[in-house]
C-alpha positions as CSV (number, residue, x, y, z in Angstrom):
1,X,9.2,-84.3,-178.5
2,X,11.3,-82.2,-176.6
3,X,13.5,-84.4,-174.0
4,X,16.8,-82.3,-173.0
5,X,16.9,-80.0,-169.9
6,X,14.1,-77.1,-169.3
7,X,15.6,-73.6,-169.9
8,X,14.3,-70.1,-169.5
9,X,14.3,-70.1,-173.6
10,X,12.1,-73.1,-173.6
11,X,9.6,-71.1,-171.2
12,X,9.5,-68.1,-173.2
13,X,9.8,-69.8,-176.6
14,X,5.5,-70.8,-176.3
15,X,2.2,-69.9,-174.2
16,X,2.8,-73.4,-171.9
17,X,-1.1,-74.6,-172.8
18,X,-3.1,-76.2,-169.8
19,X,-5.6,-78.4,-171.6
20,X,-8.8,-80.8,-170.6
21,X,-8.5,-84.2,-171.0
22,X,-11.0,-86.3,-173.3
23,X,-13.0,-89.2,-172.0
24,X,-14.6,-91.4,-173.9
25,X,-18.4,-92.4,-172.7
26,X,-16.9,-95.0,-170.6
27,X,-14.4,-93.2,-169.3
28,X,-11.8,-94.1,-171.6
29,X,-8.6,-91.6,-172.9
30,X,-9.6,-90.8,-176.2
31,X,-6.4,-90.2,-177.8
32,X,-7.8,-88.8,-181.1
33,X,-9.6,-86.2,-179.6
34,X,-6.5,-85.2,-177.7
35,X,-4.7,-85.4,-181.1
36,X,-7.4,-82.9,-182.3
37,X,-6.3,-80.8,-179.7
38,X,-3.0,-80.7,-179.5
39,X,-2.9,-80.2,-183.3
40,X,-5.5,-77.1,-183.6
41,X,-2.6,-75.8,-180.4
42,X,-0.1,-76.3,-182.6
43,X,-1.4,-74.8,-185.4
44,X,-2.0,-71.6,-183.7
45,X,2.0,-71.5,-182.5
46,X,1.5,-73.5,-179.2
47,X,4.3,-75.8,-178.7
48,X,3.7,-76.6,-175.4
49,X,1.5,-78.7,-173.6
50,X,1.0,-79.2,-169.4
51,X,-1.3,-81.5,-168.0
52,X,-2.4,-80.7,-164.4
53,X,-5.5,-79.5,-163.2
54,X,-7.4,-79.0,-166.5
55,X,-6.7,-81.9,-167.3
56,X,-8.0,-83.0,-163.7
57,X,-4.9,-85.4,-163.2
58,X,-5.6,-84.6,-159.4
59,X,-7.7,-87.4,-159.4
60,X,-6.0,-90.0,-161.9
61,X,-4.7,-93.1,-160.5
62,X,-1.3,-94.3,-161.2
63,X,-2.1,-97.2,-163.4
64,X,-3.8,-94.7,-166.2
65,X,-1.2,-92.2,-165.3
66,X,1.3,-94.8,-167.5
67,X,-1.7,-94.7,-170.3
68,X,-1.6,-90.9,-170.0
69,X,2.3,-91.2,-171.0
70,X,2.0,-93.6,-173.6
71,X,-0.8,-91.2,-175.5
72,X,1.4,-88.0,-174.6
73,X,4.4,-89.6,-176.4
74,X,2.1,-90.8,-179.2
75,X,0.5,-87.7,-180.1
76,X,3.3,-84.8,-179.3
77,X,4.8,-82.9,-182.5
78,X,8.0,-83.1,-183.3
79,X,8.9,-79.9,-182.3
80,X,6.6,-80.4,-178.8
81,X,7.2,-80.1,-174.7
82,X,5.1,-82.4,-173.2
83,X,4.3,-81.5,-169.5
84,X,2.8,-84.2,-167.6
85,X,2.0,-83.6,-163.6
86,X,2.4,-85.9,-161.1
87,X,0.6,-86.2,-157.0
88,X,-0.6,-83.9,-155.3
89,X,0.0,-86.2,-152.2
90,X,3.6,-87.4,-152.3
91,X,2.4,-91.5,-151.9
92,X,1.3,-91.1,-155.7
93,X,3.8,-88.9,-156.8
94,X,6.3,-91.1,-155.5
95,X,4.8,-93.9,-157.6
96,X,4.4,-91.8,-160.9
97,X,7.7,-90.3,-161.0
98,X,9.2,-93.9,-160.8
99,X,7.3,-94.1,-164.2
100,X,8.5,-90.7,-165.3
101,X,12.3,-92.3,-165.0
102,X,11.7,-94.5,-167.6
103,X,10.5,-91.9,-169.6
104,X,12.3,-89.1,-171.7
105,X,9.6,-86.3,-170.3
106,X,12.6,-83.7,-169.2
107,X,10.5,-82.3,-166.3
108,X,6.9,-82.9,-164.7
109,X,4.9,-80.5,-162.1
110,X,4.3,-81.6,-159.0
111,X,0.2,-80.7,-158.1
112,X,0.0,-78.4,-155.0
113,X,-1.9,-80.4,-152.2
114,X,-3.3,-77.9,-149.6
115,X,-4.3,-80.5,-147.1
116,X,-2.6,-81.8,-144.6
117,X,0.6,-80.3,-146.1
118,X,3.2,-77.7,-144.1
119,X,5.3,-75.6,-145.7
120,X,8.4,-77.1,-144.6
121,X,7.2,-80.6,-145.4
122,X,6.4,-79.5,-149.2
123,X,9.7,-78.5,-149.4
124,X,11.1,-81.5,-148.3
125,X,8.6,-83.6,-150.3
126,X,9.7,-81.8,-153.0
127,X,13.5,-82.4,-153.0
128,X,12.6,-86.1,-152.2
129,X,10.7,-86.2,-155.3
130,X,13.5,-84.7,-157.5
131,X,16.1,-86.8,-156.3
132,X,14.3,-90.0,-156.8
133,X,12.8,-88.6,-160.5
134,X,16.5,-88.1,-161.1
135,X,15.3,-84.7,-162.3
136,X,13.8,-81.0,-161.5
137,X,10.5,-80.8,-161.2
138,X,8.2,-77.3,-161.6
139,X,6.7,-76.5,-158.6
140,X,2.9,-74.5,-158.6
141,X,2.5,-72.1,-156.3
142,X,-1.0,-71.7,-156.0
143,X,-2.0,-70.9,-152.3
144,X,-0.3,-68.6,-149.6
145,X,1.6,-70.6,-146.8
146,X,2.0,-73.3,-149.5
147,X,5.8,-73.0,-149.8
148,X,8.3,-70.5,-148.0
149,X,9.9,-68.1,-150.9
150,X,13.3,-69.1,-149.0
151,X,12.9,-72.9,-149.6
152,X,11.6,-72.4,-152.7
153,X,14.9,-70.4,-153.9
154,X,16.9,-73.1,-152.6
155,X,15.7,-76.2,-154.3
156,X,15.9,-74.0,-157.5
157,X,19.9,-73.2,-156.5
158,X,20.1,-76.8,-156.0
159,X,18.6,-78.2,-159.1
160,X,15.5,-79.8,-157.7
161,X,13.0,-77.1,-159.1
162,X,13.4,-76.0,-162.3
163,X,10.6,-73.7,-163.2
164,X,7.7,-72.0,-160.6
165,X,4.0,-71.6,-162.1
166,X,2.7,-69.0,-159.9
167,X,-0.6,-68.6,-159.2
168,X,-2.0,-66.6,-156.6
169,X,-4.8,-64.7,-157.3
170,X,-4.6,-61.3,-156.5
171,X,-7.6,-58.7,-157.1
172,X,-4.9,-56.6,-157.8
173,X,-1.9,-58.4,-159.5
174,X,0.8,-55.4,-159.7
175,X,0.5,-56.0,-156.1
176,X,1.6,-59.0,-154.8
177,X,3.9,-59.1,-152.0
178,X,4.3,-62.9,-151.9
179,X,5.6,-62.8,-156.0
180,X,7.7,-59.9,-155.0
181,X,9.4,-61.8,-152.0
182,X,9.7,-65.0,-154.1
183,X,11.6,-63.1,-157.0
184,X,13.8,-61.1,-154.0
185,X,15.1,-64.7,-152.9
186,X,15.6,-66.5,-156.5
187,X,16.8,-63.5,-157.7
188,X,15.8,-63.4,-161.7
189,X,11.9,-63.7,-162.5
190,X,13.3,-65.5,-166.0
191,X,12.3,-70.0,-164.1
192,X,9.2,-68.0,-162.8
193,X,5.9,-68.0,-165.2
194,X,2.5,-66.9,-164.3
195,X,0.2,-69.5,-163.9
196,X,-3.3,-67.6,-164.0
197,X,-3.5,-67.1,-167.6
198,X,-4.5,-63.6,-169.8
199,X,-5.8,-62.0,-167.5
200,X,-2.6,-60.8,-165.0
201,X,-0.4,-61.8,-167.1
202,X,0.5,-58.4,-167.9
203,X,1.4,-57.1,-164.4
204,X,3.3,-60.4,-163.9
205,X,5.4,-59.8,-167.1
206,X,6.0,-55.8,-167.3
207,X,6.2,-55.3,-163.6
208,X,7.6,-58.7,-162.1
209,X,9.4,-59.8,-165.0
210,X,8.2,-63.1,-165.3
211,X,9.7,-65.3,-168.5
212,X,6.5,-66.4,-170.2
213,X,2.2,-67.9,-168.6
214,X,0.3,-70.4,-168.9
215,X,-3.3,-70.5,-170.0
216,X,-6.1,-72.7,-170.2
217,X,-8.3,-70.5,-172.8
218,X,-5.0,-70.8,-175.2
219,X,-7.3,-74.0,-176.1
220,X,-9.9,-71.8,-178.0
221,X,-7.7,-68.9,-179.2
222,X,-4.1,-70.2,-179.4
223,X,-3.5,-67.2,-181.9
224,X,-4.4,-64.5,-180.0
225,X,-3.0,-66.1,-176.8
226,X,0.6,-66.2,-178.4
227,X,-0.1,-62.7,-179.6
228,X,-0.5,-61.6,-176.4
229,X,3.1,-63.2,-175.6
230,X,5.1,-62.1,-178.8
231,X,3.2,-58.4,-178.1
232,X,5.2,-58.6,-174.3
233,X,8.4,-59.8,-175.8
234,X,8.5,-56.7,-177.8
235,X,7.4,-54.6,-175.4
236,X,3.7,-54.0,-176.6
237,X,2.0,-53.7,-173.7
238,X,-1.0,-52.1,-175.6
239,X,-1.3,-54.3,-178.2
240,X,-1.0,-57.0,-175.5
241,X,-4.1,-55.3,-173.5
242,X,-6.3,-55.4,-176.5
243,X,-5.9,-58.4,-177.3
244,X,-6.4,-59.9,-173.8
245,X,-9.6,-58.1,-174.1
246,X,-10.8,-60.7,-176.4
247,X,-10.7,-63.5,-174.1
248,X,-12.2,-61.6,-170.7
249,X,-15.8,-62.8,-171.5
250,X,-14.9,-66.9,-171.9
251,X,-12.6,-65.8,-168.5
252,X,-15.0,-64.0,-166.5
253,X,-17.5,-67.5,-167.0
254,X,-14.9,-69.4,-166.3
255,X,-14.6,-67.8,-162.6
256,X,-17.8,-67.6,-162.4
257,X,-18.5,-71.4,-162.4
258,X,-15.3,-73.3,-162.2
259,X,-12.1,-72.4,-164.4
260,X,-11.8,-76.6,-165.2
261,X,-15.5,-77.2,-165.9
262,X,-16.0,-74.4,-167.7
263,X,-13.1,-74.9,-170.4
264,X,-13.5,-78.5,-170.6
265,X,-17.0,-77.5,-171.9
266,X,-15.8,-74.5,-174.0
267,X,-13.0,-76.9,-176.2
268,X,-16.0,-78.9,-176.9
269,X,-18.9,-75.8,-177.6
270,X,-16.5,-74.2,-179.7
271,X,-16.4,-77.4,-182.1
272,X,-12.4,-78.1,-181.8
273,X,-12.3,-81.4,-180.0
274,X,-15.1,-83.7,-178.1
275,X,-14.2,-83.6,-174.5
276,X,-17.0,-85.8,-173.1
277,X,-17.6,-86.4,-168.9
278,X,-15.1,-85.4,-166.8
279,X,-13.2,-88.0,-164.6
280,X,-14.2,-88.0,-161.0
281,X,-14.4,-86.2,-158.5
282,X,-15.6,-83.7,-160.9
283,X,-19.1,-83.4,-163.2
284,X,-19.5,-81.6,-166.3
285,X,-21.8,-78.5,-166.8
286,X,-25.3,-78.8,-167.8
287,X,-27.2,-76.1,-167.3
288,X,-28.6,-75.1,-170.5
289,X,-27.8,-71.8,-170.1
290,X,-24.7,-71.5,-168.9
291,X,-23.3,-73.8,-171.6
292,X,-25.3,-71.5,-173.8
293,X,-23.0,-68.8,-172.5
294,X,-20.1,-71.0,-172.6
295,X,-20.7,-71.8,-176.5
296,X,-21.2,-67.7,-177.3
297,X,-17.7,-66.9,-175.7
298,X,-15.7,-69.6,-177.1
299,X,-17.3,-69.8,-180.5
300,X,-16.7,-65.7,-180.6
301,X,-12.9,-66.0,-179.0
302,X,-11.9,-68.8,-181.5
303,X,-13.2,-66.7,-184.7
304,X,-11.0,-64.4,-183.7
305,X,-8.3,-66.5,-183.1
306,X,-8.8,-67.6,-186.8
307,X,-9.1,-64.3,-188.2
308,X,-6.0,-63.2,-186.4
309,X,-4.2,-66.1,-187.5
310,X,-5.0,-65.6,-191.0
311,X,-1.6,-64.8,-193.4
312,X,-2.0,-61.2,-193.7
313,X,-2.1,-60.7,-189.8
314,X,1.4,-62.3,-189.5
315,X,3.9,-60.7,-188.3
């Protein structure tokens, strides 16, 4: 498991996946279905793994958080970054980065909390945080008025933030004036990676110059997902947008009723690991026909994956 410092290689080096968490009927971790997981990830060319909000670690308490590190350590390949999050409010943070220290996880994201929060005081919370962790954090942008551009540049300068998911949605993403101002202060898009997965990631990459995205629906099609991030690299933006065209239908469900809900039910539907109920203060799906939908897109998107992963499609 990777353990030295976070660089703008180790960004661009995988799609940085953002799975669901299993739950046994009780509750429980279920540490071979995350195994599952990881490894159909892996097989497809993800090598790295952040669990946040997918993963629904807003709500974890602290003692399961230490769980939650024990199974990540247990289960991540050899050649693996494990990205575990920590908060959002900075009482719990505070408590989980004091188990982070033991631990040889080189970074951990720090959930945005929207309420009551200031701009200022995130900042603040932030280099708190980092100096007690004894390490940088990433810091997800998710919400305007969240974090000033200006603070945020300056606990990267200083080493408390080492890498920015953004994710703002934009119903345009080639224009986005906070991304714009944010890379004006830090300078270099190459610590900054989108954080909304396929579906800007091309506007955040050709015209922003962001380093690398994460996804959630990586989970079904880790293939075509890395695809879409070797086609950047090289400058295929074309091959990149046909290939994102395979994963708009599972996307445009998962807007339509809830981006978490909806993949936690897709990783199951589509046969690669059992998810089961979702921790509190979330439920899972169960209209019939919407996880009818839900099992059409990912089954389809995963095929794909598979037959785009297949030998003679190398390269």
């Amino acid at each position: 498991m990777k353990s030295d410092a976070v660089t703008p290689a180790d960004l661009a080096r995988s799609v940085l996946s953002v799975p669901p968490l299993p739950r046994g009927a009780d509750g429980a971790l279920l540490e071979g279905e995350t195994r599952r997981l990881v490894d159909w990830l892996r097989a497809g060319g993800v090598t790295t793994y952040m669990f946040g909000g997918n993963a629904n670690l807003y709500n974890m308490g602290v003692r399961e958080f230490g769980a939650l590190l024990d199974l990540l350590e247990r289960i991540a390949p050899a050649d693996g970054w494990m990205v575990p999050s920590v908060g959002a409010d900075y009482g719990k943070a505070c408590d989980q980065v004091d188990l982070l220290r033991e631990r040889a996880f080189p970074t951990a994201m720090l959930l945005p909390l929207t309420f009551p929060a200031t701009p200022a005081g995130v900042a603040t919370g932030l280099r708190k945080l980092a100096d007690r962790y004894g390490k940088p954090l990433i810091a997800y942008v998710k919400n305007e008025g969240y974090i000033e551009a200006r603070d945020l540049a300056a606990l990267m300068a200083d080493g408390a933030v080492c890498t920015v998911k953004y994710a703002v949605v934009r119903k345009d993403p080639a224009e986005d004036p906070l991304l714009s101002a944010l890379l004006n202060a830090t300078g270099s898009g190459e610590r900054i990676i989108s954080g909304i997965g396929e579906r800007p990631v091309i506007d955040h990459v050709t015209r922003f110059g962001l380093n690398a995205f994460t996804s959630g629906s990586v989970c079904i099609a880790p293939h075509l997902s890395m695809a879409i991030l070797k086609a950047l690299k090289r400058g295929d933006t074309a091959q990149a947008a046909t290939l994102r065209e395979q994963f708009i239908p599972l996307e445009d469900l998962r807007d339509r009723h809830s981006p978490i809900r909806v993949l936690h039910a897709a990783v199951a539907e589509a046969g690669i690991a059992e998810t089961g109920p979702m921790a509190e203060f979330l439920s899972n799906l169960d209209d019939p026909a919407v996880l009818a939908s839900i099992r059409a897109a990912a089954t389809a998107l995963r095929a794909r994956s598979l037959e785009h992963g297949k030998p003679a499609n190398v390269g």
